[in-house]
Rosetta silent file (secondary structure, phi, psi, omega in degrees, C-alpha in Angstrom):
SEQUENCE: XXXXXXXXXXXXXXXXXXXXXXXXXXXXXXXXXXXXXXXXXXXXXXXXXXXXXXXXXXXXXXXXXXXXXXXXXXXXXXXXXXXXXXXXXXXXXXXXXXXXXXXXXXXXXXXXXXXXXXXXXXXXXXXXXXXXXXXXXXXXXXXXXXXXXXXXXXXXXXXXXXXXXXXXXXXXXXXXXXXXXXXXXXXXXXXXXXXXXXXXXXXXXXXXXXXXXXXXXXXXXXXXXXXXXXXXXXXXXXXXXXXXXXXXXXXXXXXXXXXXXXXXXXXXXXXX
SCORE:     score description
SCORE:     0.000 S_00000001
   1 L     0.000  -41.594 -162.176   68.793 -118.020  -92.876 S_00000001
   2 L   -96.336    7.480  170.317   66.437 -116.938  -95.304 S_00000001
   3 L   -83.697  -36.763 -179.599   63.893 -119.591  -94.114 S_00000001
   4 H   -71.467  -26.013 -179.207   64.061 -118.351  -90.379 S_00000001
   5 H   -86.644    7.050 -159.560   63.341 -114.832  -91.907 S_00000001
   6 H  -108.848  -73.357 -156.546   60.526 -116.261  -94.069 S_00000001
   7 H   -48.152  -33.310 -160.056   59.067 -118.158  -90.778 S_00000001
   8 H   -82.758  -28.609  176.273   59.498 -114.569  -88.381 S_00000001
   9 H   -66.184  -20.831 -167.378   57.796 -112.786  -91.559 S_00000001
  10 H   -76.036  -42.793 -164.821   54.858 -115.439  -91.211 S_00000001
  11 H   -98.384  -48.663 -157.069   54.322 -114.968  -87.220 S_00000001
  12 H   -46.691  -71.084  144.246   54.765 -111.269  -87.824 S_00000001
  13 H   -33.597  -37.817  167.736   51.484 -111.741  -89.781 S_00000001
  14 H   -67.053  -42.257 -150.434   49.755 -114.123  -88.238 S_00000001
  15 H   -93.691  -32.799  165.188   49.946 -111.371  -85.123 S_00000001
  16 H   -96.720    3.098 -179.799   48.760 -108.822  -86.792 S_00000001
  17 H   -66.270  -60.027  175.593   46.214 -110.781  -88.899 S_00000001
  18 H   -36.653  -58.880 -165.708   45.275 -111.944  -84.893 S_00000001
  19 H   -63.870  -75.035 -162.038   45.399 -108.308  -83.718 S_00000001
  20 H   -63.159  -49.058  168.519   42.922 -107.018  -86.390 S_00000001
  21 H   -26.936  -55.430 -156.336   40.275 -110.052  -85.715 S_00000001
  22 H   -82.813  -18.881  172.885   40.241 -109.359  -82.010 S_00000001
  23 H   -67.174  -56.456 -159.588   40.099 -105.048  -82.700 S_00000001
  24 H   -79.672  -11.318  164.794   37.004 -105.927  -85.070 S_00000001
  25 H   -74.415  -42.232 -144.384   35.465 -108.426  -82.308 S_00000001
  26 H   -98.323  -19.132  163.234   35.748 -105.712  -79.545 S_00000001
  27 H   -84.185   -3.012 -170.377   34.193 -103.227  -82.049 S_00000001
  28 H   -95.846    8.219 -179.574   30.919 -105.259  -82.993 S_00000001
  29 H   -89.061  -44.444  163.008   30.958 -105.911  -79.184 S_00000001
  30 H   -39.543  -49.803 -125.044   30.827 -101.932  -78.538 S_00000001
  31 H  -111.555  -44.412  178.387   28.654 -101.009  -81.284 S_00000001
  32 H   -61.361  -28.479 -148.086   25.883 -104.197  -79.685 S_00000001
  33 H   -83.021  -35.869  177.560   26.474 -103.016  -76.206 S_00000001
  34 H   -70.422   -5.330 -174.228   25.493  -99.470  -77.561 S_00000001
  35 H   -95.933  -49.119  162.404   22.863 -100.750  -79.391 S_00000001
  36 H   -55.385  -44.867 -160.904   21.714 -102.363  -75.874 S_00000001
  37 H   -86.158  -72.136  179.619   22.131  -99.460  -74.086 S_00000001
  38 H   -89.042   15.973  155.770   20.152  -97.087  -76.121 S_00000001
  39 H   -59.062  -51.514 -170.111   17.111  -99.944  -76.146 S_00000001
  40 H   -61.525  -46.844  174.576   17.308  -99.679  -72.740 S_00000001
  41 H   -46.130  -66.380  169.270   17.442  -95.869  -72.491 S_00000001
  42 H   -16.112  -72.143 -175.414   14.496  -95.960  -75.215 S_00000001
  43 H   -55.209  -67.131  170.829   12.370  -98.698  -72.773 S_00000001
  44 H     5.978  -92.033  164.893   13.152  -95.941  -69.972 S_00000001
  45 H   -36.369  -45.950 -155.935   11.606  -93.142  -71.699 S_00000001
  46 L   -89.116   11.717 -174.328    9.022  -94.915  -72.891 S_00000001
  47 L  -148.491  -43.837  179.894    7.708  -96.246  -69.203 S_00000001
  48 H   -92.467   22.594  159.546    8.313  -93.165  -67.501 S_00000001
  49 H   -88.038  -58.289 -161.280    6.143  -91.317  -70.358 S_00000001
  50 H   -60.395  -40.050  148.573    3.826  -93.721  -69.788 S_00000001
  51 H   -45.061  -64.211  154.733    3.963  -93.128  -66.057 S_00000001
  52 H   -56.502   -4.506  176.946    3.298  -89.163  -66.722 S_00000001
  53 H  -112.702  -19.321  154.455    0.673  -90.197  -68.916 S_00000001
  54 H   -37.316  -89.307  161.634   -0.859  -92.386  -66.445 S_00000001
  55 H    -4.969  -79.433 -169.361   -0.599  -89.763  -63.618 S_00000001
  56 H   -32.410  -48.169  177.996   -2.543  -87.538  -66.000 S_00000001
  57 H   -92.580  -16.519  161.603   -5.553  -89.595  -66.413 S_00000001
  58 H   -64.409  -59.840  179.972   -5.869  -90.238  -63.019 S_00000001
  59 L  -134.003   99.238 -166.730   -5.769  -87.092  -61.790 S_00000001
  60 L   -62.735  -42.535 -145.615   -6.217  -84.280  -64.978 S_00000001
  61 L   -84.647  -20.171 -144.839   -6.638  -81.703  -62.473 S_00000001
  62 L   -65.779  -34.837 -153.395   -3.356  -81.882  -60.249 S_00000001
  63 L   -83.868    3.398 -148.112   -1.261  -79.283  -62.138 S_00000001
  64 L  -108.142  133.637  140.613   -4.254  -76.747  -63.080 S_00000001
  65 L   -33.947   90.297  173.680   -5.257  -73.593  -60.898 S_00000001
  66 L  -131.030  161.492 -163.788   -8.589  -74.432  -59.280 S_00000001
  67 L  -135.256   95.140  177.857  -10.468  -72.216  -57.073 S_00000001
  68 L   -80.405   22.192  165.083  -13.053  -73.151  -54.647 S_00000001
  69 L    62.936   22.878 -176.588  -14.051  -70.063  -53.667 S_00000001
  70 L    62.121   84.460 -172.716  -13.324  -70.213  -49.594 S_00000001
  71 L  -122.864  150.868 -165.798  -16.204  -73.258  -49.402 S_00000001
  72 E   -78.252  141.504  140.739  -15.101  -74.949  -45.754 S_00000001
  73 E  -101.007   91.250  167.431  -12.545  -77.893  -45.168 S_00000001
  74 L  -112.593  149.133 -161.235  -11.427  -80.203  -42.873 S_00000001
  75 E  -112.986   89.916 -178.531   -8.402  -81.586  -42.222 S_00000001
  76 L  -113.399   96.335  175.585   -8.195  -84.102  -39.606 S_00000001
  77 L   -50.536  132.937  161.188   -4.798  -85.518  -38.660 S_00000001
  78 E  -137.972  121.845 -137.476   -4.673  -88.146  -37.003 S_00000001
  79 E   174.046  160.870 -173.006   -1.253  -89.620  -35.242 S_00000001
  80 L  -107.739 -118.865 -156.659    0.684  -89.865  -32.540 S_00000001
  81 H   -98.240   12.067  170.267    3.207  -87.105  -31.528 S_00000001
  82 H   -64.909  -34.663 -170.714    4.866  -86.577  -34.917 S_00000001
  83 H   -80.238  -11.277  169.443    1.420  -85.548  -35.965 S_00000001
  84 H   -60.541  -57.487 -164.706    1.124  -83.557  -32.662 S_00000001
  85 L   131.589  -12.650  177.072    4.016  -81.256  -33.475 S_00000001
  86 L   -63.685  153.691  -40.895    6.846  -82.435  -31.523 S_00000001
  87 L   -87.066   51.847 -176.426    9.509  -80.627  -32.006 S_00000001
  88 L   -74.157  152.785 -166.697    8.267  -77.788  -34.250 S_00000001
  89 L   -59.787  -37.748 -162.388    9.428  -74.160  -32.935 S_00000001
  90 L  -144.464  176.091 -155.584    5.443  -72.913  -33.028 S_00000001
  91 L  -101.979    3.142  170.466    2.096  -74.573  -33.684 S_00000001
  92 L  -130.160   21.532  159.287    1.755  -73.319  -37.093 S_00000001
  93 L  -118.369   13.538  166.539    5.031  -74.829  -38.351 S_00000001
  94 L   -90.857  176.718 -145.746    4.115  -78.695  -37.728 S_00000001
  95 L   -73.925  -28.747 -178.349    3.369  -80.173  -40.862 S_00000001
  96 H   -81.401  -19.859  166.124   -0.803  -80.218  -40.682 S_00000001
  97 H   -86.248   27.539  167.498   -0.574  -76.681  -40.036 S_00000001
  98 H  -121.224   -7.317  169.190    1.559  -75.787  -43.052 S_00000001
  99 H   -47.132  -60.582 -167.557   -0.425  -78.936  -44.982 S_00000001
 100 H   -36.090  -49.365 -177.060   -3.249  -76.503  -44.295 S_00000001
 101 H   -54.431  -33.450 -166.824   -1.847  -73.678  -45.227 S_00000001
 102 H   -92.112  -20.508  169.184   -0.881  -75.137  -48.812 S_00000001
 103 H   -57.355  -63.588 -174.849   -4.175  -76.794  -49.247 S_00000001
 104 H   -77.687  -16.931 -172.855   -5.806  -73.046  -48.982 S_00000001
 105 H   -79.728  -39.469  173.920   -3.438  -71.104  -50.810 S_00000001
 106 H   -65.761  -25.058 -168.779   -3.638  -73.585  -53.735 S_00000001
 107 H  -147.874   22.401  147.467   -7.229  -74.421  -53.863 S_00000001
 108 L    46.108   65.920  170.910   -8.789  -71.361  -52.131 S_00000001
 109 L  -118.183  178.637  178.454  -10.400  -73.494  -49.689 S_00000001
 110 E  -107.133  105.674  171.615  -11.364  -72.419  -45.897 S_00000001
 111 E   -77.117  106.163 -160.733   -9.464  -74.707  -43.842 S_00000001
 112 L  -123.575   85.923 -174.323  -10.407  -76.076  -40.161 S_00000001
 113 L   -60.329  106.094 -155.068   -7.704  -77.673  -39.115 S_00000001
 114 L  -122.888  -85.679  171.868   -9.069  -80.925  -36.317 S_00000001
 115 L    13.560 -127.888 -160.980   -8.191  -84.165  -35.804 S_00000001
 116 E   168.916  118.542  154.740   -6.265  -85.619  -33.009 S_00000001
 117 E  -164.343  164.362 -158.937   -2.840  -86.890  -31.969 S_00000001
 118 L  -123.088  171.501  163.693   -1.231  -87.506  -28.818 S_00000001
 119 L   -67.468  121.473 -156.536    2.664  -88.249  -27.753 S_00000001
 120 L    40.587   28.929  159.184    3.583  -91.635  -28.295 S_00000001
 121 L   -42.803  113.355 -176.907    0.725  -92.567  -29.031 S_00000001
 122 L   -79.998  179.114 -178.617   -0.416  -95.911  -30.184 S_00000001
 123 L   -75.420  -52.813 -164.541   -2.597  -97.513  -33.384 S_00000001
 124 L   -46.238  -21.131  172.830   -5.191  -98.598  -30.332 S_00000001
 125 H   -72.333  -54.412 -163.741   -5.433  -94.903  -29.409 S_00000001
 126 H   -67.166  -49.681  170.785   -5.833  -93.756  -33.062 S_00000001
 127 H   -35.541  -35.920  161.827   -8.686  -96.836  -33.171 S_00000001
 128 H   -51.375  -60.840  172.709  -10.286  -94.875  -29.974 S_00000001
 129 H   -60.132  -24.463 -177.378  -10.125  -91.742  -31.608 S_00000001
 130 H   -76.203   -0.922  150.927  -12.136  -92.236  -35.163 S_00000001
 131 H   -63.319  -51.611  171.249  -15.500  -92.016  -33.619 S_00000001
 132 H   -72.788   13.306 -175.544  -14.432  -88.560  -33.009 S_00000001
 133 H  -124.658   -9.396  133.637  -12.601  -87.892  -36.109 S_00000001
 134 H   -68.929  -14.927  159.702  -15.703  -89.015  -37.967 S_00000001
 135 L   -90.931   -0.869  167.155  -17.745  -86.625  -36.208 S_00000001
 136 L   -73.412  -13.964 -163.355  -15.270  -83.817  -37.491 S_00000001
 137 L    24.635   89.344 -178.540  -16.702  -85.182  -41.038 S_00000001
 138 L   -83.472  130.104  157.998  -13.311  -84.847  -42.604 S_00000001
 139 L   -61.781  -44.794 -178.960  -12.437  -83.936  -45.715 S_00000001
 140 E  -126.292  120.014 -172.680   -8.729  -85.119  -45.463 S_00000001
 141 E  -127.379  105.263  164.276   -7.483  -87.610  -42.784 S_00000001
 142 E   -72.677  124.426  152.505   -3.454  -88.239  -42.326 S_00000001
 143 E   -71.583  113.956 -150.310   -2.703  -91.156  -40.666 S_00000001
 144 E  -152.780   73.204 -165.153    0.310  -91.210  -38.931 S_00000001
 145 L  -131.676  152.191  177.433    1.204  -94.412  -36.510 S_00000001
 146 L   121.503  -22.620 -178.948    3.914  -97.267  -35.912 S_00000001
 147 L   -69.089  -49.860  149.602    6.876  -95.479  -34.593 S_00000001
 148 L   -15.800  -75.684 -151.187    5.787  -96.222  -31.265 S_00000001
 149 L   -62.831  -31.491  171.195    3.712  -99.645  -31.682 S_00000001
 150 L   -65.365  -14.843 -169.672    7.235 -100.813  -33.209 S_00000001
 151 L   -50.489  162.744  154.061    9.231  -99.257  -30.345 S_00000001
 152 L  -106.556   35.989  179.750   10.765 -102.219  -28.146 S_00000001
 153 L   -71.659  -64.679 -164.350    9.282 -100.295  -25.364 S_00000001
 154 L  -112.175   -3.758 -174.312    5.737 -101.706  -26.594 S_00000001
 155 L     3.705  101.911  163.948    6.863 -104.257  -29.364 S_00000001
 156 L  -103.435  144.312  172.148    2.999 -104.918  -30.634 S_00000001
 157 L   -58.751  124.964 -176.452    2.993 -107.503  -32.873 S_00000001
 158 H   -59.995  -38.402  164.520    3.256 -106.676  -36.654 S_00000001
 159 H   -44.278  -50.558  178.231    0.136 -108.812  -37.581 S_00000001
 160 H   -78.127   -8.888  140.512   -1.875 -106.946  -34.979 S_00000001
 161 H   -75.580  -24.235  179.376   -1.004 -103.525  -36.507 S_00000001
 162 H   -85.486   -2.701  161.026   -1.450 -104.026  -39.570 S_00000001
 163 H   -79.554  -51.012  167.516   -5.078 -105.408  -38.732 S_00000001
 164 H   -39.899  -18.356 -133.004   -5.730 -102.407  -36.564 S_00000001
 165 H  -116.309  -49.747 -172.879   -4.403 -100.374  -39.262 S_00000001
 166 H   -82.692  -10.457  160.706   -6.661 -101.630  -42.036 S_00000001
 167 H   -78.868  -49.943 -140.185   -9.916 -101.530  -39.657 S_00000001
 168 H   -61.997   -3.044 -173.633   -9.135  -97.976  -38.481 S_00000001
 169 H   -95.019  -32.600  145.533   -8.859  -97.022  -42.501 S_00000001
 170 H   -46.988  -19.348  160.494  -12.125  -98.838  -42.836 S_00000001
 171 H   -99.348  -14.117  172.334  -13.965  -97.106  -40.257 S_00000001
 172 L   -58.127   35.715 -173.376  -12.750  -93.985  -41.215 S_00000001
 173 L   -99.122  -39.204 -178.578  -15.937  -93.374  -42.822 S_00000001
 174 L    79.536   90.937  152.124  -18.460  -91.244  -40.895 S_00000001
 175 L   -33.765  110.664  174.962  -22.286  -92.245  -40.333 S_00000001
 176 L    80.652   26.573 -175.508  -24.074  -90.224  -42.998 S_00000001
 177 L  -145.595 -179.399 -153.636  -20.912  -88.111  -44.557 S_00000001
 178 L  -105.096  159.322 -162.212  -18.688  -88.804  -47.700 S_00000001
 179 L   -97.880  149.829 -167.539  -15.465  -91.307  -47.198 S_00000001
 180 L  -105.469  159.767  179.733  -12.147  -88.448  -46.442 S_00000001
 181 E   -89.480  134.899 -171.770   -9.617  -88.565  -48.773 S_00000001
 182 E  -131.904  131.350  175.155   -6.604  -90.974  -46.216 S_00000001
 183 E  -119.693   93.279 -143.697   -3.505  -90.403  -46.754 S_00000001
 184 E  -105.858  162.025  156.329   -1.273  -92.794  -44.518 S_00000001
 185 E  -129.040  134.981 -174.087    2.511  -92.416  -43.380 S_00000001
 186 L   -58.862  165.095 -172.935    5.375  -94.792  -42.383 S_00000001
 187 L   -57.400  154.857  172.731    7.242  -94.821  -38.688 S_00000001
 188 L  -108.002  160.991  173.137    9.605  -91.624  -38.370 S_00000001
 189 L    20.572   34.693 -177.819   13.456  -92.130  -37.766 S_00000001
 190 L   -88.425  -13.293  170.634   12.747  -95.661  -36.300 S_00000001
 191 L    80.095 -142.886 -156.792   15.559  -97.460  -38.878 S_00000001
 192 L   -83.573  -38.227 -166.438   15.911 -101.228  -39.814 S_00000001
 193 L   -32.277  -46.913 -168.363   13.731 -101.999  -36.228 S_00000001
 194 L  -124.867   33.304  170.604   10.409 -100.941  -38.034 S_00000001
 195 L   -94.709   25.944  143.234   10.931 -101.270  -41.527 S_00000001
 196 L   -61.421  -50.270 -177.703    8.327 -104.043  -41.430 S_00000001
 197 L   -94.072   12.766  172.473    5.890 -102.224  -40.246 S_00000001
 198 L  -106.272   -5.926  169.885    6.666  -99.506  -42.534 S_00000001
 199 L   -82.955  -31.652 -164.524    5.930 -102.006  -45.072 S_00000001
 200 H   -87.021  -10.504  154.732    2.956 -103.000  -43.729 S_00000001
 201 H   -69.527   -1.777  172.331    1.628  -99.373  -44.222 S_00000001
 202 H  -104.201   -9.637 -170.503    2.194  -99.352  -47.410 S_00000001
 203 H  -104.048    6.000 -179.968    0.862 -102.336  -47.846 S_00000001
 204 H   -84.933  -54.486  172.373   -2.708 -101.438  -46.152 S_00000001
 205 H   -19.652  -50.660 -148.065   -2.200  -98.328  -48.462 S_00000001
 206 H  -112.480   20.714 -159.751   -2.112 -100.032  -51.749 S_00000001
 207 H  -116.211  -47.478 -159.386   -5.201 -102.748  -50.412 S_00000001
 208 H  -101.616  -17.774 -177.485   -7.381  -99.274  -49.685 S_00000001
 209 L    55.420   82.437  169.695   -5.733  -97.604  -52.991 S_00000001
 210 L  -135.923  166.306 -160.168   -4.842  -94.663  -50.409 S_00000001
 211 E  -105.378  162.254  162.074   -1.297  -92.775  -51.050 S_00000001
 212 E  -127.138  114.631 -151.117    1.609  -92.903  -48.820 S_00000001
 213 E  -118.124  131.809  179.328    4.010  -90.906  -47.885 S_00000001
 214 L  -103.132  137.467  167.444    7.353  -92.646  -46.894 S_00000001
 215 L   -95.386   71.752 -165.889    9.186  -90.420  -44.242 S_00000001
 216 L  -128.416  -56.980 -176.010   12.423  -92.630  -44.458 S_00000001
 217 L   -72.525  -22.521  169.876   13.065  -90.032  -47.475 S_00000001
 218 L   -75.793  -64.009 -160.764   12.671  -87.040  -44.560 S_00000001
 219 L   -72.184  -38.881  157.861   14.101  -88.423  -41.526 S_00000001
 220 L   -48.078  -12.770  160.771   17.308  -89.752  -43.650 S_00000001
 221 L   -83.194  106.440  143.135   18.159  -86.387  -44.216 S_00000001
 222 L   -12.111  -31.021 -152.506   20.069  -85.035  -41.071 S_00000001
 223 L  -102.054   -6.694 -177.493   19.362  -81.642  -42.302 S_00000001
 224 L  -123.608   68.387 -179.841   15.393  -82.014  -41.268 S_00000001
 225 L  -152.760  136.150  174.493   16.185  -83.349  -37.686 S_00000001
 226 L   -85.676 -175.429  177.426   16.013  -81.225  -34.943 S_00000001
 227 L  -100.179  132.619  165.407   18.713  -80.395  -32.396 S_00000001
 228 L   -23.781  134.727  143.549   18.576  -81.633  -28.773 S_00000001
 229 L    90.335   24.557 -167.052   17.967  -78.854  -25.799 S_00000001
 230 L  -119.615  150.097  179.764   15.949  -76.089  -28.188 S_00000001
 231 E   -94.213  110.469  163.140   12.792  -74.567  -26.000 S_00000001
 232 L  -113.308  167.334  159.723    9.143  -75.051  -28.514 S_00000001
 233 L   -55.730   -6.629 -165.681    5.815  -74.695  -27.911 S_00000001
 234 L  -118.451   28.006 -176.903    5.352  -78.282  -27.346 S_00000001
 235 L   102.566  153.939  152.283    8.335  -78.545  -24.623 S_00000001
 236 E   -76.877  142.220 -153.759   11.922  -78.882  -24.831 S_00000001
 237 L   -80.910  142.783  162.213   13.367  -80.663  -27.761 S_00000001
 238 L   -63.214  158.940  155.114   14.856  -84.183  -28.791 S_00000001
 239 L   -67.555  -10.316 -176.713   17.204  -85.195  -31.016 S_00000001
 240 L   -93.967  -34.390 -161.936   14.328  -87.647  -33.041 S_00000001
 241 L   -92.795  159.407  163.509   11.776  -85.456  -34.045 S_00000001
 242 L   -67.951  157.775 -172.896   11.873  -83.126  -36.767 S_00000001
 243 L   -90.023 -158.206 -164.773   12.860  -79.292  -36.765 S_00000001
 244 H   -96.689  -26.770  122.382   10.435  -76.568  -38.511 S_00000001
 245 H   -25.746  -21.730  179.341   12.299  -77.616  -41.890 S_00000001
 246 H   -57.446  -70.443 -163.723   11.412  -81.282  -41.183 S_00000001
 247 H   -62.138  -72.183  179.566    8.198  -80.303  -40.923 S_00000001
 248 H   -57.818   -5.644  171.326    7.676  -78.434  -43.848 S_00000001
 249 H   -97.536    8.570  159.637    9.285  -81.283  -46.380 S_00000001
 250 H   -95.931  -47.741 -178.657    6.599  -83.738  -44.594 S_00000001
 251 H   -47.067  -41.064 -146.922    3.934  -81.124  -45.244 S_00000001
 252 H   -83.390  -53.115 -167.217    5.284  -80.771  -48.879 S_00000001
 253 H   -95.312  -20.018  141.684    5.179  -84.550  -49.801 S_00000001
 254 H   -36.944  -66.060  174.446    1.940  -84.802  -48.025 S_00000001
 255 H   -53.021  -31.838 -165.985    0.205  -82.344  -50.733 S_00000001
 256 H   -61.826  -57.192 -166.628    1.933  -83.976  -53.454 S_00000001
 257 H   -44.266  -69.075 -171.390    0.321  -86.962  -52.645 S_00000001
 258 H   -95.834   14.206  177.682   -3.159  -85.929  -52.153 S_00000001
 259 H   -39.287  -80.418  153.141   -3.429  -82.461  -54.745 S_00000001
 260 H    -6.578  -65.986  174.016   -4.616  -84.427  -57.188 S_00000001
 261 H   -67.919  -45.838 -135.479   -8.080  -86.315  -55.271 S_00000001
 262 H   -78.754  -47.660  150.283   -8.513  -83.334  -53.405 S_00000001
 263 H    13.113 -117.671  169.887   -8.968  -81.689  -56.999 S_00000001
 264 H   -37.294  -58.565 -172.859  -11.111  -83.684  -58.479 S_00000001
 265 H   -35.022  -49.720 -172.498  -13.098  -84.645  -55.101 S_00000001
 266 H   -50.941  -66.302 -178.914  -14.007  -80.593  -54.907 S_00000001
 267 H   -33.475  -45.149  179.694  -14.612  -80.490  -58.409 S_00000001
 268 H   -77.617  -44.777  166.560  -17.133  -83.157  -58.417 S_00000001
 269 H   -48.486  -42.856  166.585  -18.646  -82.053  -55.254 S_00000001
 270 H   -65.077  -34.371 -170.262  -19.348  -78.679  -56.952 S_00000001
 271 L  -104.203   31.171  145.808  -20.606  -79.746  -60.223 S_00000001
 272 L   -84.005    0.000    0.000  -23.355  -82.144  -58.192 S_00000001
């Protein structure tokens, strides 16, 4: 008897002898993971400082109050009929005329809004158009092509836009004038169908070191999409195109994009 109470005191022990082992494993596992955890946070910080400090030295200017003094600007969009206006309610709520708008109020520039886009328009159209959007001698040129050329309406090949795409950013120069600040954008509300060819604008983009704006972050919001059956200036409206909200969060991440060059570009242009 008193050996079976000897043996059950023995196990009793062993289990909690067991018990405190595996409690003091699961706290040095905690105490590592947390140790992991705030390296990781740490590395975080430390790369998106480095980002903001990056940003900074590129362009010193973006955040800063500068004032050009109404000296002229133009802004020539070029695109097919997102860049038109379909479906904003009026002609001074598509996105280059509230680009414009943000451009002068910010940087007190005189704005002459030009360029050229048509409805469904293709990249071989926009390629037509930059002898005339180099005689606008542009300051700023959006590019805005692919929903279309991707359509399976016109299925174009993805190789041959993205060649068109990188001459027309290469000709986009202007005999005798200064190279435009290009700003390109991906297909609107076209889905998995073109998100090749929304790649390959980004990838002409980062070849020309020109910015990009993807509207994948616009047109995924529901809330910037217009409603079927509403009467605009441009016709009655679809269900694809953006509303006059839409518009202005394309205009918005437009500016972001280019604030910065347009800055500096001014800047430099003044103190030559």
């Amino acid at each position: 008897m008193g050996s079976s109470k000897t043996n059950l005191l023995i196990f009793v022990l062993l289990l909690a002898f067991i018990g405190v082992m595996v409690a003091g494993q699961m706290k040095e596992r905690n105490i590592a993971r947390e140790a992991r955890a705030g390296s990781s946070q740490e590395e975080i910080d430390k790369a998106m400082a480095a980002l903001v400090e990056q940003d900074t030295e590129e362009h010193p200017y973006k955040n800063e109050k500068v004032d050009f003094k109404g000296e002229e600007f133009t802004y020539s969009p070029l695109g097919s009929s997102l860049t038109a206006g379909y479906y904003a309610s009026k002609e001074d709520k598509k996105f280059a005329s509230v680009l414009s708008d943000y451009i002068q109020e910010e940087m007190n520039y005189k704005v002459s809004l030009e360029g050229q886009g048509a409805h469904e328009a293709l990249l071989m159209h926009g390629l037509d158009a930059v002898p005339e959007i180099n005689k606008q001698e542009p300051d700023l040129v959006s590019v805005e092509f692919g929903t279309s050329d991707c359509s399976a309406k016109n299925n174009i090949p993805l190789d041959t836009f993205q060649k068109q795409l990188d001459l027309l950013v290469d000709d986009l120069t202007g005999e005798g004038t200064s190279k435009p600040q290009v700003v390109l954008l991906t297909t609107w509300s076209a889905g998995e169908r073109c998100q090749a060819f929304d790649e390959a604008v980004k990838t002409v983009g980062e070849e020309h070191d020109f910015p990009v704006v993807d509207l994948s972050e616009v047109w995924g919001d529901s809330s910037n999409v217009g409603r079927k059956g509403v009467q605009t200036y441009n016709g009655v409206s679809d269900n694809l195109y953006p509303n006059d909200q839409g518009m202005k969060v394309i205009a918005g991440k437009i500016f972001e994009k280019v604030e910065g060059p347009l800055k500096e570009r001014g800047l430099k242009v003044t103190e030559s």
